[in-house]
C-alpha positions, 0 to 999 in steps of 0.5 A, spaced: 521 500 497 515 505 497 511 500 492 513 494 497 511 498 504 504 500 500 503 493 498 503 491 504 496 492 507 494 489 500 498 482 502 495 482 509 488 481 505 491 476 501 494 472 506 487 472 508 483 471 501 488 465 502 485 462 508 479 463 507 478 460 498 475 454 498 480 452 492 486 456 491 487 457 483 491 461 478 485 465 476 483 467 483 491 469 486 490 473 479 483 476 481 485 478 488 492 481 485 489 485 479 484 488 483 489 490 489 493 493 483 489 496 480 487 500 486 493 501 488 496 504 481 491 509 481 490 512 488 498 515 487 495 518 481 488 521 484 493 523 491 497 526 486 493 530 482 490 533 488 497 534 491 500 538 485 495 544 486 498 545 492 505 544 491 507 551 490 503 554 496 508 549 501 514 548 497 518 551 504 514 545 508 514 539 502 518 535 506 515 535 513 508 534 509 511 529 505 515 527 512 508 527 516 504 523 511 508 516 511 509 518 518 502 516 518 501 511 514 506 508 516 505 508 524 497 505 522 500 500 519 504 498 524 498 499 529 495 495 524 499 489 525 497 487 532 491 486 530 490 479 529 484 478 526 484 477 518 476 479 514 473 473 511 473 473 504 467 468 501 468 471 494 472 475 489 465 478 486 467 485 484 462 487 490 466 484 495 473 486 492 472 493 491 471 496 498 476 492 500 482 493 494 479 501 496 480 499 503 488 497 503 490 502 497 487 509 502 495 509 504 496 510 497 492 516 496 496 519 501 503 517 498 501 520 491 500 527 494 506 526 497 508 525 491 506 531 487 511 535 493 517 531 490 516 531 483 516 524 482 514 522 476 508 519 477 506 515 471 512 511 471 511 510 479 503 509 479 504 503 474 510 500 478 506 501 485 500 497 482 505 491 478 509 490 485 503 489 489 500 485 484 504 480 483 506 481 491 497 480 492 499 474 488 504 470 492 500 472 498 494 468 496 498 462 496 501 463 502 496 464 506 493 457 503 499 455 505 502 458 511 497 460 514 495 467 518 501 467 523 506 473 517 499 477 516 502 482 522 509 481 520 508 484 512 503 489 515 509 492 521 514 491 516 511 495 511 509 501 516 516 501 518 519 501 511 514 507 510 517 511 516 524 509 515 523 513 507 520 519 511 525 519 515 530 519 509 526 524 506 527 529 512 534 528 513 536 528 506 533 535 505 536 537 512 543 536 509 542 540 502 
């Protein structure tokens, strides 16, 4: 569920990718999912990394910080998806890519610190994260040639909300043990 809400923001992109290429093609639906999930496997393990310093000084208050951080990135997301407009992408060179592949993997730093104060295990987690939103970024490529812009808002909301409902999940299931 965490992998589907992270990829959503990617998606969004990707919708847009598909609008905006002049040619839709394998190799481009690949470029644009390898780079979204590349950066979104690594972003959980940087988040992470930084995180697992910290837990053991919170350990009374992990589940609220974890709480608070998808609260966050999720209720973005959702704002987000009123947003109607969609960034041109002209080219799938990897200076247009990279800023925004960083862009839409930020939520995905977060969520690995929250991370580090549940003791996932963050390889396993890190590379289904970055498999999900390729193949996602994938689909989304040629969705947006096909359908259009109108499901960027609704993969976005969508997304945001799924990250709320596992904060939300995470706090009440503490709260009862």
């Amino acid at each position: 569920m965490t992998a589907v809400g992270l990829s959503m923001d990617a998606f969004a992109v990707s919708l847009c990718a598909g609008l905006s290429l002049e040619r839709v093609t394998l190799k481009n639906s690949a470029v644009v999912g390898l780079f979204f999930g590349v950066s979104q496997a690594i972003m959980p393990l940087l988040g992470y990394f930084a995180g697992a310093r910290f837990a053991v000084h919170i350990a009374l208050y992990d589940h609220w910080v974890v709480f608070v951080i998808l609260l966050v990135v999720g209720g973005k997301m959702i704002r987000e998806s009123f947003d109607r407009s969609c960034p041109r992408i002209d080219s799938l060179k990897f200076k247009d890519m990279l800023p925004l592949s960083l862009a839409t993997s930020i939520d995905a730093l977060a969520v690995g610190l929250s991370f580090a104060f549940l003791d996932v295990k963050i390889i396993p987690a890190s590379l289904l994260i970055g498999a999900v939103t390729l193949c996602i970024c994938m689909a989304g490529v040629k969705t947006g040639s096909v359908l259009g812009e109108r499901y960027k808002s609704r993969a976005e909301l969508a997304g945001g909300v799924t990250l709320v409902l596992i904060g939300i999940k995470i706090v009440v299931e503490h709260s009862i043990a």
